[in-house]
N, CA and C of each residue as an Amber inpcrd file, in Angstrom:
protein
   480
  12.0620000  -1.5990000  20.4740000  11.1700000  -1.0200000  19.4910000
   9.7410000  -1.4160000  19.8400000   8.9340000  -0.5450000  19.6860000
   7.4880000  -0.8070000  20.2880000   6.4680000   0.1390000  19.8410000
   5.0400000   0.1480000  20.0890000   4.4120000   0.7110000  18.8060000
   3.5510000   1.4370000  19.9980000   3.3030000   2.5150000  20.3850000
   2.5040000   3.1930000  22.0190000   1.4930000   4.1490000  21.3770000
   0.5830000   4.1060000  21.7460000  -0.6810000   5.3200000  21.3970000
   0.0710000   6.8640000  21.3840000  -0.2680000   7.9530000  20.2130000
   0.7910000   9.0860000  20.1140000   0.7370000   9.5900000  21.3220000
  -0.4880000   9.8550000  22.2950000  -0.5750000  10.4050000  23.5630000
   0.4330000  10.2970000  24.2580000   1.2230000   9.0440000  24.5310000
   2.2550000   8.7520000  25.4160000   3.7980000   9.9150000  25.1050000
   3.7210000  10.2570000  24.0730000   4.7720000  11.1670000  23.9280000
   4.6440000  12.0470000  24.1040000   6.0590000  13.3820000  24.1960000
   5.2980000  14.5180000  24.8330000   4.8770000  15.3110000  23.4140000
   4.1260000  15.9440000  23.6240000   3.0740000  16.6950000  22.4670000
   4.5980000  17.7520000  21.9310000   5.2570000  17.8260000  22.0190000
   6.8270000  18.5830000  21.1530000   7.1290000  17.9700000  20.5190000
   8.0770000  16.4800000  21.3470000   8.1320000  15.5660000  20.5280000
   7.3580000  15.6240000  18.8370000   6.2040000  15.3060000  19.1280000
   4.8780000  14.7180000  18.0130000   5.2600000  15.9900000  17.0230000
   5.4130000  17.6510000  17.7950000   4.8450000  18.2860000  16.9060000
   6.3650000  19.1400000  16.3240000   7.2960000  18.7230000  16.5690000
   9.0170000  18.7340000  15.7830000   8.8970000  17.5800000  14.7500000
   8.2480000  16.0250000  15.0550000   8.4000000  15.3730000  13.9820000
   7.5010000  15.6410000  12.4390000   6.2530000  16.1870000  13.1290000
   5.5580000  16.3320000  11.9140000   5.8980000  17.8640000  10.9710000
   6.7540000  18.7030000  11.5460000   6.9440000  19.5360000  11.1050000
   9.0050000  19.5810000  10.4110000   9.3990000  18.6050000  11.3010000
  10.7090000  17.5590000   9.8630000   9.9130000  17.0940000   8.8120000
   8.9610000  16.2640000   9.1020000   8.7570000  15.3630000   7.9490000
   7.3810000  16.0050000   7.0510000   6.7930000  16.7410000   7.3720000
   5.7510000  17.1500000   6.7560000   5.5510000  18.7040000   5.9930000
   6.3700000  19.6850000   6.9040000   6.6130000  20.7330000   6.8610000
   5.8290000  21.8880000   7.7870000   4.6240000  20.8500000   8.5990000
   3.5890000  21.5100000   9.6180000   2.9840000  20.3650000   9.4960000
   1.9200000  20.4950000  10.9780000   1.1100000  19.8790000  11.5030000
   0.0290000  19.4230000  10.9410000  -0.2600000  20.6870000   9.8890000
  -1.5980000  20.3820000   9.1790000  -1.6510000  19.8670000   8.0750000
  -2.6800000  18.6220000   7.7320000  -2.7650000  18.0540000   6.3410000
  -4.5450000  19.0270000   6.0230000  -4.1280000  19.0670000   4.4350000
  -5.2480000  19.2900000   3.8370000  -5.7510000  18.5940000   3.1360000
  -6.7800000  17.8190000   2.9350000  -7.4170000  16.5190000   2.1050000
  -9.1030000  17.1140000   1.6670000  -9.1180000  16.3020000   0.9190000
 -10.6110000  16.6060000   0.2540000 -11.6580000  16.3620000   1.6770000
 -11.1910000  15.2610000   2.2030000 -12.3310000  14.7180000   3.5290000
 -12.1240000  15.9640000   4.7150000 -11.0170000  17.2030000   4.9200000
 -11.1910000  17.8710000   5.5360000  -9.6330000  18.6980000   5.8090000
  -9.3720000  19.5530000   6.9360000  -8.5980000  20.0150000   7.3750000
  -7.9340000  19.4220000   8.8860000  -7.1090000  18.7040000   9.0880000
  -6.5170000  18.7870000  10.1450000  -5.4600000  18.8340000  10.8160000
  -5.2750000  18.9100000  11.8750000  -4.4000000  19.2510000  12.3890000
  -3.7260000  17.8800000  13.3110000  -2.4570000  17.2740000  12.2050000
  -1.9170000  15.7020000  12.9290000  -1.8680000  15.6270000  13.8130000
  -1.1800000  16.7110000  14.7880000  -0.7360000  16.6170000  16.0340000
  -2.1990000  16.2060000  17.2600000  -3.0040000  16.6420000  16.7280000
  -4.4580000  16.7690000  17.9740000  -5.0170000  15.4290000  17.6020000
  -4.6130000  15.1360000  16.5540000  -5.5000000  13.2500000  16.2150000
  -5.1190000  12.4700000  16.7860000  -5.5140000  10.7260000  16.6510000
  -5.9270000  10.0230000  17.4820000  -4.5780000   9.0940000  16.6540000
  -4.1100000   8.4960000  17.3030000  -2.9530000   7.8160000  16.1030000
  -1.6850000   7.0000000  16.9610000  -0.8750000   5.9250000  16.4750000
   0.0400000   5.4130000  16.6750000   1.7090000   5.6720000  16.6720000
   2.3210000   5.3390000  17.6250000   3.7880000   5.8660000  17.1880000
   4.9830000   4.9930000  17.5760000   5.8340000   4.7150000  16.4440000
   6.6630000   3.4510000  16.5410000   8.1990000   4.2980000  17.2630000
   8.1580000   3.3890000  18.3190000   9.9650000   4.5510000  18.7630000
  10.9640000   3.6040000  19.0400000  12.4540000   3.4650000  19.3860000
  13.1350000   3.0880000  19.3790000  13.5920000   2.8830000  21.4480000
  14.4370000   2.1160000  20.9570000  14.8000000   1.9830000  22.8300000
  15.0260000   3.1610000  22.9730000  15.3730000   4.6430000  22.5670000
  15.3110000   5.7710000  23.1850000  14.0930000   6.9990000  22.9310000
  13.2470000   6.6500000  22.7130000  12.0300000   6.8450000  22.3700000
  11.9210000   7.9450000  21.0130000  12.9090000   7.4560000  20.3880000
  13.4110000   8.5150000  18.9700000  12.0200000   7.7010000  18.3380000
  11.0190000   8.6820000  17.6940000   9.9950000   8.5300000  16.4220000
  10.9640000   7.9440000  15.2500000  10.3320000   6.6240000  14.9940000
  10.5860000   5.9180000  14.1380000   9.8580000   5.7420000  13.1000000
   8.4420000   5.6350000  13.1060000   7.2110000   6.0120000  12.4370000
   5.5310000   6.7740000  12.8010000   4.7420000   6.8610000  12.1890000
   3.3560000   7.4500000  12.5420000   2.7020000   7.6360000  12.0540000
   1.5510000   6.7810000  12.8970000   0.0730000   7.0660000  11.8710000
  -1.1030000   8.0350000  12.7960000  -1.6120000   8.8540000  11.9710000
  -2.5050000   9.2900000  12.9520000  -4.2300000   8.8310000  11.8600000
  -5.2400000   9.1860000  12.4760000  -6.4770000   8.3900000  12.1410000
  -7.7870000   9.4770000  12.9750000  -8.8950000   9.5270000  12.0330000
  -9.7800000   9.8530000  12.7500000 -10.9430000   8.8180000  12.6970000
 -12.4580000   8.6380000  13.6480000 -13.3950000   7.6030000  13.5100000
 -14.3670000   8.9970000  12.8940000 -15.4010000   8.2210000  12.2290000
 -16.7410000   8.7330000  11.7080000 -17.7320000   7.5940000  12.0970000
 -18.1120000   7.4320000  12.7960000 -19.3050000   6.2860000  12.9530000
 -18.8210000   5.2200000  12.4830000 -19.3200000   4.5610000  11.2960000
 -18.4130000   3.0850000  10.8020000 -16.8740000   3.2570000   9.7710000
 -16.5660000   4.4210000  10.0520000 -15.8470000   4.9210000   8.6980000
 -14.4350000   4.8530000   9.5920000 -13.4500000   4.5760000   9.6760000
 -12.2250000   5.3320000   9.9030000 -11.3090000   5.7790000   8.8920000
 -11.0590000   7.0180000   8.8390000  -9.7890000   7.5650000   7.8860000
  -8.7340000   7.4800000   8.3390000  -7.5540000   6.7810000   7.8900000
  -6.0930000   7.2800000   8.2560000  -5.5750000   8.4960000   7.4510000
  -5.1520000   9.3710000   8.4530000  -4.5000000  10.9890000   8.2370000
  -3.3140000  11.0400000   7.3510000  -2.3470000  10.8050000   8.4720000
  -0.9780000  10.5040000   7.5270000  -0.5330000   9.2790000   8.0640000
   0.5170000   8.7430000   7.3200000   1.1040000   7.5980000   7.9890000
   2.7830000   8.3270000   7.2700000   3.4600000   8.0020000   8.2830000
   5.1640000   8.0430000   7.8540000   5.9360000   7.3940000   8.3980000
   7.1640000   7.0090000   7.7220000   7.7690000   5.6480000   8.3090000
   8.9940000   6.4640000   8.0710000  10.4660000   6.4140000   8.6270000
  11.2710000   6.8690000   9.0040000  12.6740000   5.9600000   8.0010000
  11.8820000   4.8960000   8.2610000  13.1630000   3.4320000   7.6980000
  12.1050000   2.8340000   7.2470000  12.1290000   3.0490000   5.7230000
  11.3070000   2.6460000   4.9170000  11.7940000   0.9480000   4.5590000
  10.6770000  -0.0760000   4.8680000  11.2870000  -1.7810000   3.7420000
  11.6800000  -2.3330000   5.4860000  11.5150000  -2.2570000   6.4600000
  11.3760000  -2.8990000   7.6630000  10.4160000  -2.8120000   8.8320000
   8.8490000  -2.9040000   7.7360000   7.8000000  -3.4010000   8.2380000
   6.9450000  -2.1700000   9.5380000   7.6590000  -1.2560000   9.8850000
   6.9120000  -0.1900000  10.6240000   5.9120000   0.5580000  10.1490000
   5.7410000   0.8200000   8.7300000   4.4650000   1.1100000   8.3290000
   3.1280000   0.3120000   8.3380000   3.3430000  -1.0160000   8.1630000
   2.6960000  -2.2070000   7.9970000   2.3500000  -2.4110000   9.1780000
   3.2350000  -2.2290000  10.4930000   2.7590000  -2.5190000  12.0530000
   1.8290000  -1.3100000  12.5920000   2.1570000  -0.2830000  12.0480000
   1.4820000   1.2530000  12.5370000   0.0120000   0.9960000  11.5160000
  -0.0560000   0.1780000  10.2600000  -1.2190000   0.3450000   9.5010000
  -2.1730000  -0.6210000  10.3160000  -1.8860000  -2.0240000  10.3980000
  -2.2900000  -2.7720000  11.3020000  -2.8160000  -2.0600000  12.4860000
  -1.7940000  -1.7360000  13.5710000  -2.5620000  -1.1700000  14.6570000
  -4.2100000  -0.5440000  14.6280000  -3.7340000   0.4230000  13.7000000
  -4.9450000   1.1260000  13.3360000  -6.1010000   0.2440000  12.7940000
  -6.2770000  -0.5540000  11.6030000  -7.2870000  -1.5650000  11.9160000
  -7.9970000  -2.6700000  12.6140000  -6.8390000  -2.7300000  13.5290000
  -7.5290000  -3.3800000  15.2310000  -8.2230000  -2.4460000  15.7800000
  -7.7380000  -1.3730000  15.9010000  -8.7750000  -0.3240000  16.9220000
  -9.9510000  -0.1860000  16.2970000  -9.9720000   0.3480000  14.8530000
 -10.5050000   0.3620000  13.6690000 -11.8260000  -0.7720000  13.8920000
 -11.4630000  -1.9220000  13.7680000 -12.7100000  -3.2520000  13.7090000
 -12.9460000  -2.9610000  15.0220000 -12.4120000  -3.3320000  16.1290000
 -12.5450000  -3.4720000  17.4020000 -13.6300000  -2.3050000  17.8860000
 -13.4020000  -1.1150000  17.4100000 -14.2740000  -0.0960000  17.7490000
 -15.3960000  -0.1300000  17.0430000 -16.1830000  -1.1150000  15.8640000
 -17.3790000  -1.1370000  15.1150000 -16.7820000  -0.2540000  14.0450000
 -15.7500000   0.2490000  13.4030000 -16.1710000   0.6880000  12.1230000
 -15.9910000  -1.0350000  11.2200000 -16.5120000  -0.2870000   9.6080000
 -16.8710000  -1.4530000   8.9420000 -15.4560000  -1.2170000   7.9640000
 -15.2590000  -0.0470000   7.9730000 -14.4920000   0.3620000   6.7300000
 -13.0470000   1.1480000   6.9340000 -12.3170000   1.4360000   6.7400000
 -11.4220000   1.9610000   6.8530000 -10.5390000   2.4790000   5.4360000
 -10.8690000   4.0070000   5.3870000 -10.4800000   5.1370000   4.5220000
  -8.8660000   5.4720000   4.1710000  -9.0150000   6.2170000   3.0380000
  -7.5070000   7.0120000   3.4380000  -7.3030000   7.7660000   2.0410000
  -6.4280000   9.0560000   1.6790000  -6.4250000   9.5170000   0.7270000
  -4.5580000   9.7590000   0.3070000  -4.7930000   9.5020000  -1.2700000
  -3.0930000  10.2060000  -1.3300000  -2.8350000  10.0900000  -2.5500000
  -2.3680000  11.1050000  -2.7140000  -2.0220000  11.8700000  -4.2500000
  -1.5370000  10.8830000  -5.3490000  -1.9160000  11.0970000  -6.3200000
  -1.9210000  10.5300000  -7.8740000  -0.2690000  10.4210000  -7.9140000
   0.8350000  11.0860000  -7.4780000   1.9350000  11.2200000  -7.6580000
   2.6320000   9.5640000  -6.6010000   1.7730000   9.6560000  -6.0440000
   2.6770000   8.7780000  -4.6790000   2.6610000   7.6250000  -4.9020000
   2.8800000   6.8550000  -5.5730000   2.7300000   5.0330000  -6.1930000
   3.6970000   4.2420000  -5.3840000   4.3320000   4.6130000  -4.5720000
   4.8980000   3.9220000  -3.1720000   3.4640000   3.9730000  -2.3970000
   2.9370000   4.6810000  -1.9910000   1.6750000   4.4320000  -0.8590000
   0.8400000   3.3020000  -1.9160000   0.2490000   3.6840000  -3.1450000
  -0.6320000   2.8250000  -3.9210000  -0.0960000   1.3350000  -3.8060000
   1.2090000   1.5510000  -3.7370000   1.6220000  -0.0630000  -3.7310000
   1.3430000  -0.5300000  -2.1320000   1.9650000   0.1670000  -1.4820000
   1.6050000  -0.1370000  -0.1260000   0.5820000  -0.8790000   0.4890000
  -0.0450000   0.2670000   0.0040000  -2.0470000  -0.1070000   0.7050000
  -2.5750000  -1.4460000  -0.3910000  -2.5370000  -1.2680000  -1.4720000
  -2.5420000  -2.5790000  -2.1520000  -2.4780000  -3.4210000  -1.7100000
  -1.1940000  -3.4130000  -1.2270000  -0.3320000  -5.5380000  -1.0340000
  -0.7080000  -5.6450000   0.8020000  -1.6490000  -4.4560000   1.4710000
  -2.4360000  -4.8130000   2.1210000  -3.8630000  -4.7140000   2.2000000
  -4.1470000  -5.3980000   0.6370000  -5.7550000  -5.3030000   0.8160000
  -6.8360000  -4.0080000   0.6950000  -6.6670000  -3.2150000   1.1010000
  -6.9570000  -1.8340000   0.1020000  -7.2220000  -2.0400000  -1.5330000
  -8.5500000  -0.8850000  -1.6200000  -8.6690000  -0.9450000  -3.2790000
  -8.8540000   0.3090000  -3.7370000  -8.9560000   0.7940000  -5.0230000
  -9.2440000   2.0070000  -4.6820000 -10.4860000   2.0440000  -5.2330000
 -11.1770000   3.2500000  -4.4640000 -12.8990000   3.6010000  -5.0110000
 -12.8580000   4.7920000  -5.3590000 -12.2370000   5.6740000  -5.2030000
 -12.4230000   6.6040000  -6.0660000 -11.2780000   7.7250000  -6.6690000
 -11.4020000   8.8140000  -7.3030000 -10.4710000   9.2610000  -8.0430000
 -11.1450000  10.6630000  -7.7050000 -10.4900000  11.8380000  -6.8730000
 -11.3310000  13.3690000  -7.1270000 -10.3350000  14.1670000  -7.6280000
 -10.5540000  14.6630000  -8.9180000  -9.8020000  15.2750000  -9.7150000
  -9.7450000  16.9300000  -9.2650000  -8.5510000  16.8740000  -9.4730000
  -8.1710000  18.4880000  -9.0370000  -8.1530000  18.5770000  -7.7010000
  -8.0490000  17.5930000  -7.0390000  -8.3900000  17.6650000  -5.2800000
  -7.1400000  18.9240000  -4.5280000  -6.3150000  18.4470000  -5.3740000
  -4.6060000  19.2810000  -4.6170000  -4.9710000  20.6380000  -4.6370000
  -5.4960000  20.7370000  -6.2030000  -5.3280000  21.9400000  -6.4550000
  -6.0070000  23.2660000  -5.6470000  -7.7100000  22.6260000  -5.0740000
  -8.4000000  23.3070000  -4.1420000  -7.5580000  23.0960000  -3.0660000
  -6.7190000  22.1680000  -2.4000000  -5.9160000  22.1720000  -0.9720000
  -4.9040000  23.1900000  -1.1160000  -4.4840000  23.5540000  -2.2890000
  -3.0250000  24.4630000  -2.3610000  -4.1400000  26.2870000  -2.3410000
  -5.2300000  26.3790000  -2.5120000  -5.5830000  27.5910000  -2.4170000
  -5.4710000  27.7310000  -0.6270000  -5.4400000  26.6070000   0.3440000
  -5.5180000  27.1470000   1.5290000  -4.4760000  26.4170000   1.7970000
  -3.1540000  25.7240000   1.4840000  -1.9560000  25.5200000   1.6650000
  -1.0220000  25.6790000   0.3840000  -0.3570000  26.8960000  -0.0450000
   0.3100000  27.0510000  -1.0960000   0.9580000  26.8340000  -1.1380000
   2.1870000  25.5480000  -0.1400000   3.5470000  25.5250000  -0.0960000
   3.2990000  23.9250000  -0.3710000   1.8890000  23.5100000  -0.5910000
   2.0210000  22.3140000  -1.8250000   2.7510000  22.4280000  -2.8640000
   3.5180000  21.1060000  -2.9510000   4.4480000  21.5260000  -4.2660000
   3.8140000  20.9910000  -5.4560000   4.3950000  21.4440000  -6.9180000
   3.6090000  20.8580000  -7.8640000   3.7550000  19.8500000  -8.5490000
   5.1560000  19.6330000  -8.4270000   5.6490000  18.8810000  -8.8990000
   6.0900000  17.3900000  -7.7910000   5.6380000  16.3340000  -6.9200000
   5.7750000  15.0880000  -6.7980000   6.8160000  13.8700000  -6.6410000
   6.7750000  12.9590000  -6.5630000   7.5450000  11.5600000  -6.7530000
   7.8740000  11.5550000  -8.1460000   9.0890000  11.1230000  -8.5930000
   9.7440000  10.8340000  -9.6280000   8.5680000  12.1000000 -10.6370000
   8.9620000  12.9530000 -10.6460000   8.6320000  14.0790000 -11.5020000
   7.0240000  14.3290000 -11.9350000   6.0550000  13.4570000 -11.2280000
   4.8310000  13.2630000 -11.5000000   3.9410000  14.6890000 -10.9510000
   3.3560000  15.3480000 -11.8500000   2.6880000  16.8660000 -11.4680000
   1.5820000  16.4130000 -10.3000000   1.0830000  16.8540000  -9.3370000
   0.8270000  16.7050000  -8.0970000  -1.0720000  17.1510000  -8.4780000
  -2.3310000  16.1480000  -8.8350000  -3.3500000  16.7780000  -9.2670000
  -4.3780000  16.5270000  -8.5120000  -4.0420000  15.4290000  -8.5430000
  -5.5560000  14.4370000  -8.3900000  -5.3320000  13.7440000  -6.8510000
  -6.4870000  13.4150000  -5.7570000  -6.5720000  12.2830000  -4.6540000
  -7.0250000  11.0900000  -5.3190000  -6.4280000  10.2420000  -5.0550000
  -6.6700000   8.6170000  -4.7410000  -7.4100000   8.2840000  -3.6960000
  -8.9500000   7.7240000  -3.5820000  -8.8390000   7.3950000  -2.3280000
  -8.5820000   5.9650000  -2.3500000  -8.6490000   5.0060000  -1.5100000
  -8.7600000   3.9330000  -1.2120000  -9.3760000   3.5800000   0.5320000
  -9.8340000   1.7240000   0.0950000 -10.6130000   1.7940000   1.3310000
 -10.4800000   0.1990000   1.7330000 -10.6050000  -0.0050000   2.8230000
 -10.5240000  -1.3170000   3.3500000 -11.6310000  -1.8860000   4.0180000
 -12.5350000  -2.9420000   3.4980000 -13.4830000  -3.1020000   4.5110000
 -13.3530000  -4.3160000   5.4940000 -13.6780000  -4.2720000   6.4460000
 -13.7850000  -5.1730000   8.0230000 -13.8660000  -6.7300000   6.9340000
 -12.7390000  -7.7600000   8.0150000 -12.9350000  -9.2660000   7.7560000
 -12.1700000  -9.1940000   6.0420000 -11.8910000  -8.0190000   5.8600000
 -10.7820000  -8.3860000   4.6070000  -8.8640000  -8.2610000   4.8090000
């Protein structure tokens, strides 16, 4: 088990997993449109190079956002090693801060990013709802029955 820059895999690979686990390539977020597969990001695989988890990430000058992150075998630390990664490159490369966004419904990620230091700064209401006019196969309904409305962001800054 080992954690390799997504590049190292072949670009099918990357773009069958995000389209099991995501439903397509593309996330829509308030900070923008992209497309997972072309980002810059980490990938946890197994002795047969089966995707085990993945984070992908973009830089802004001192800012880094993480895209998506997904973990395969959730409660044995591969999200936590793929989140990590990313804030080594993250400090190491001069940002100060490190971003990320995710829905009011998802209180597994809120806990997540939490119990690593993450806080949240802000709240943009109705965020989904403008993402579902240019992705309508957002669903509305969420985690444990929670209606799907609002972004969370949260943020991590350098030396915390």
């Amino acid at each position: 088990m080992t954690i390799i820059p997504i590049q190292q895999l072949a670009q099918n690979d990357v773009l069958q997993f995000f389209k099991e686990h995501w439903g397509s390539t593309e996330m829509v977020i308030s900070s923008g449109i992209y497309d997972c597969s072309k980002l810059e990001g980490f990938v946890y695989v197994d002795e047969h190079s089966t995707i085990l988890g993945l984070v992908t990430y973009i830089m802004r000058e001192e800012e880094c956002e993480i895209i998506s992150l997904d973990s395969i075998e959730e409660g044995r630390g591969i999200g936590s090693l793929l989140v990590q990664a990313v804030e080594e490159i993250a400090f190491e490369q001069g940002c100060t801060i490190i971003t990320l966004l995710t829905t009011n419904d998802n209180l597994y990620a809120l806990k997540f990013y939490q119990k690593r230091g993450y806080h949240l700064v802000e709240i943009i209401q109705n965020a989904v709802e403008q993402a579902r006019a240019y992705k309508p196969e957002i669903p509305l309904i969420g985690n444990d029955g929670i209606p799907i409305r609002d972004e969370i962001r949260l943020a991590k800054q350098s030396g915390l």
